[in-house]
N, C-alpha and C positions, 0 to 999 in steps of 0.2 A: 718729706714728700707732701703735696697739699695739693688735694684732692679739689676740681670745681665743681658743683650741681646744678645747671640753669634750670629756671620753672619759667614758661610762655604767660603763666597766670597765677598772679598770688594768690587769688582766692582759692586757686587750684590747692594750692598745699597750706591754705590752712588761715590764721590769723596772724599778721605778719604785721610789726611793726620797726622799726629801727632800733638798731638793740637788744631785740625780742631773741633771746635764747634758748632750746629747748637740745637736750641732749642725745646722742646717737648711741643708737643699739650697738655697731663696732666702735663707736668712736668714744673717747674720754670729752674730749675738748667739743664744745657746744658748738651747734650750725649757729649762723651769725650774718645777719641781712645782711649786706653791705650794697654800697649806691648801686657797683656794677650791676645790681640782679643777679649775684651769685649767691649760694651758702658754700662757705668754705669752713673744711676742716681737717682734722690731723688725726693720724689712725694711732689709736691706742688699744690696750689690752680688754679683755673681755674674760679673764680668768676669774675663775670664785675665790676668794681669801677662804669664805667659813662654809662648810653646808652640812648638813644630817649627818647621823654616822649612815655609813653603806648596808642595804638590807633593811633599810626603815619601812617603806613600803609593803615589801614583801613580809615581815613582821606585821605591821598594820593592818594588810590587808590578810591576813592568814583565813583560810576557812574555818567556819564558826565551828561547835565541839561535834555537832554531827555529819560534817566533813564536808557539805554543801558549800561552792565556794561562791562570793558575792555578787548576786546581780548587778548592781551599778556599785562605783567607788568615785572617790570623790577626792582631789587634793585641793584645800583654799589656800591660796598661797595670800598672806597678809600682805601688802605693802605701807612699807612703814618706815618713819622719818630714825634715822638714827639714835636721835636724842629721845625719845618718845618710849624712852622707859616705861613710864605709867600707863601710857595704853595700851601695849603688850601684857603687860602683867593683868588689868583688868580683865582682857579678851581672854587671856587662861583662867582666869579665875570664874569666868561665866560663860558663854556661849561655848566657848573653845570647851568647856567640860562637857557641854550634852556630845559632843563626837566621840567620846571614849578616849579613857588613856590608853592609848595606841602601843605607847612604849611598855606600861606594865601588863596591860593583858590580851594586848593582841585581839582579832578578831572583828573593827571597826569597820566602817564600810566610809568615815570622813575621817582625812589628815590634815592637821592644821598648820602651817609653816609660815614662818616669818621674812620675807624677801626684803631688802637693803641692800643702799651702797657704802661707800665710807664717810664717816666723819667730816664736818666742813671745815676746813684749816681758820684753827682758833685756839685759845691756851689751853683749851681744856679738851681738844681733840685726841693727844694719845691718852687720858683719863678715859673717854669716853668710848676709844676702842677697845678699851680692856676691860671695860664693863661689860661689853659687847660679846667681848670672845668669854667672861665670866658666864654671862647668863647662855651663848652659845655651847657651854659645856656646862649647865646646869639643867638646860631644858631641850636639850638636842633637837631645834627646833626652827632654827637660825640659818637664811642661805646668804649670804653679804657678797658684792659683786666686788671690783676694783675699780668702778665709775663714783663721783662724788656724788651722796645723797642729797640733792638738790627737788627742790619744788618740780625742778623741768624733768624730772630722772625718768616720765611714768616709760619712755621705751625701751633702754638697757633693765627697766627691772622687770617688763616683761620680757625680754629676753634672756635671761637670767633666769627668771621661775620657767621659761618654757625649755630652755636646756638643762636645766638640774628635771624636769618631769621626763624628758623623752630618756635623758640617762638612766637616771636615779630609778623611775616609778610610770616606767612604760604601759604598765595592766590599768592605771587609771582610766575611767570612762569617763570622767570629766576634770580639767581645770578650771577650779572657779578664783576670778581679780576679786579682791575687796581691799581697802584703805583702811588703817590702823583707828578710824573714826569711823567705823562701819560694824552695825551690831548683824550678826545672823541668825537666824531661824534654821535651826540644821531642821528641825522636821520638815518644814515648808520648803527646803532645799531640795532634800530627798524625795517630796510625793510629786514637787513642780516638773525638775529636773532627770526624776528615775523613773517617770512616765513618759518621758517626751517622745524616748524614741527617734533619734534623728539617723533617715537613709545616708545622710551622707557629708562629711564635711560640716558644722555649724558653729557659728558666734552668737552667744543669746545674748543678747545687752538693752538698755535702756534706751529704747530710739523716739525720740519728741521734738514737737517743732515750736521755736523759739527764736523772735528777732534778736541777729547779733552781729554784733559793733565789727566790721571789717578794718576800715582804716581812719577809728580812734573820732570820726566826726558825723557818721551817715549809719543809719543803721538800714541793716538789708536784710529781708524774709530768707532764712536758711532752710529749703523745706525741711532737711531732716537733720537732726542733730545726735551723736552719739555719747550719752554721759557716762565717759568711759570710767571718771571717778567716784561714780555709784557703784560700780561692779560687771563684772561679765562672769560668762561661764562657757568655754572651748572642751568640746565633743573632742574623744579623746584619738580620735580618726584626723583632724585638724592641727594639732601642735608641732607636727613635724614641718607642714606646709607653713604653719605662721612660723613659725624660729627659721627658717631658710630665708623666707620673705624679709623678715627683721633684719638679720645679719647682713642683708648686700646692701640695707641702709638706703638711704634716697628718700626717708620717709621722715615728718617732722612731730608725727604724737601718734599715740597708737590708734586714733578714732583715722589719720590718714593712712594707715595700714590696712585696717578693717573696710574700709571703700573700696580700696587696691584692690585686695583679695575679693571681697563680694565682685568685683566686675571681670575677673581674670576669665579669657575663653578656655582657657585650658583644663583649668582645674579651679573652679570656682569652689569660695565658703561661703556656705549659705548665711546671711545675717537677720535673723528673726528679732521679734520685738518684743521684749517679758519688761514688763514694767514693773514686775516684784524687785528688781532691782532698784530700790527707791531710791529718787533726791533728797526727799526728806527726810524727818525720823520716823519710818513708815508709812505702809502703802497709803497714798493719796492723803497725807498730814495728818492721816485718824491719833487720835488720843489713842495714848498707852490703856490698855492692854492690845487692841486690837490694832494698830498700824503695825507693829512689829510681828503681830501673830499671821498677819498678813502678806506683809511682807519676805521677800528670800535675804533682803540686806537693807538695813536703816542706816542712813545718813547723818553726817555731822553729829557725832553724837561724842560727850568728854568724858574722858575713865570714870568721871563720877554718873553720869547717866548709865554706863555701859551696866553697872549694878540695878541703879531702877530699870530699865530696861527687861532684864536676866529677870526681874521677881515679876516685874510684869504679864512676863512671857510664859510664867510658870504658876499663873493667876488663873486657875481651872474654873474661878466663879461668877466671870466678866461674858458676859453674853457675844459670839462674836458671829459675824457671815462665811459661813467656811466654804460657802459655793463659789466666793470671788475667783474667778482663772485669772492670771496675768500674760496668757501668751495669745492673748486674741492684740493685734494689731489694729491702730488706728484706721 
């Protein structure tokens, strides 16, 4: 069966070029311009291969020894390339450790998890899924979907991390996105985020405006742009409504999901602007120590920095501005 999608307006859904493929939250097989002005595609599976053992959550999130249970919680779910060994293991080996080990002592108020799809077919793809399910059964820590881990993947893996949390780790009060090249500040996470307080529904993300290239020759003012590969963070009131939204698909990246729903009459998300989610390597390109202490997630950063980074951040003798907010709006 093959499904048709018309759009009145390309700019409507997104940056669209001939060839341009980006993958479906139900679908395996990638939307794909073609001349008609259709995206057509073929309905594939959406099952998990790997995810945490069962009760992770509720372990993690267990009330602390004097029986008080956690004001806000928090699940990061990493997205990250399959092959991309290295920067998983750095992110445990630093940030991932200020959240607590969840698995051995319980009591955490941040869980770290690792979102993927599978391997790209290549000779070394069944090696590299069994590294995969190794380290999956080494750091129970791992959600892998049944969609190919591809550059285009960022919708099935958030769809993916938002139905392993509404299963899995429903008591969460926030989901927060980051990329496996993304350092985080779990304290600036926690004072940013477990103050905000949202009435109802919210997507905090990186919203800026920046000219961008529509169709490959003309560039056009976008007022607002959503750098969804900096990071977000979904109010835990919100994941049921975005993974329903996700799954009936018609959407070509998750920044045209995030429009969708901020406009919906019925039941709107609200979508605020926190620029601690930085593009760079911390807030507004400040030099280490303080962009990253500023920052809630630093940008493009390689396992060898995610280390400087970590000491940076744990550099108590660097002068920094701790009154910065990031959730004032341009």
């Amino acid at each position: 069966m093959t499904l048709v999608i018309y759009f009145r307006d390309r700019r409507a859904a997104g940056e669209l070029y001939p060839g341009f493929a980006v993958e479906s939250a139900v679908f395996n097989a990638p939307f794909r311009w073609r001349s008609s002005g259709a995206f057509r595609m073929r309905p594939a599976s959406n099952e998990l291969l790997i995810q945490p053992p069962e009760g992770l959550c509720t372990r993690a999130f267990a009330a602390g020894e004097n029986g008080t249970a956690r004001a806000e919680t928090f699940v990061v779910a990493v997205h990250s390339a399959p092959h991309h060994f290295e920067n998983r293991l750095a992110i445990r080996a630093t940030w991932a450790r200020d959240s607590g080990a969840a698995l051995q002592t319980g009591g955490t108020d941040v869980l770290v998890v690792f979102a993927m799809g599978q391997p790209s077919a290549s000779p070394r793809k069944q090696q590299t899924q069994l590294r995969i399910a190794s380290e999956a059964a080494l750091y129970r820590d791992v959600i892998q979907g049944s969609f190919p881990g591809t550059f285009s993947a960022s919708l099935p893996l958030n769809a993916i991390t938002l139905k392993w949390v509404s299963i899995a780790c429903p008591q969460a009060s926030y989901v927060v996105k980051v990329s496996d090249d993304s350092f985080v500040n779990v304290w600036r996470l926690r004072e940013l985020l477990g103050g905000a307080k949202p009435r109802s529904p919210t997507v905090y993300a990186h919203i800026y405006q920046k000219p961008s290239v529509w169709n490959g020759h003309r560039l056009t003012l976008v007022r607002n742009n959503i750098c969804v590969a900096c990071g977000y963070a979904v109010s835990g009131d919100a994941v049921n409504g975005l993974l329903n939204r996700a799954m009936s698909g018609g959407f070509i990246s998750v920044e045209h999901l995030f429009w969708n729903v901020s406009r919906d009459r019925v039941a709107p998300v609200k979508l605020v602007n926190m620029r601690a989610f930085s593009t760079t390597r911390g807030l507004d390109s400040d030099p280490l120590p303080c962009g990253v202490k500023n920052a809630i997630a630093s940008h493009h950063l390689s396992a060898g920095s995610m280390y400087e980074a970590w000491k940076a951040l744990h550099n108590d003798t660097a002068p920094c501005d701790a009154s910065r907010t990031a959730l004032n709006i341009r």
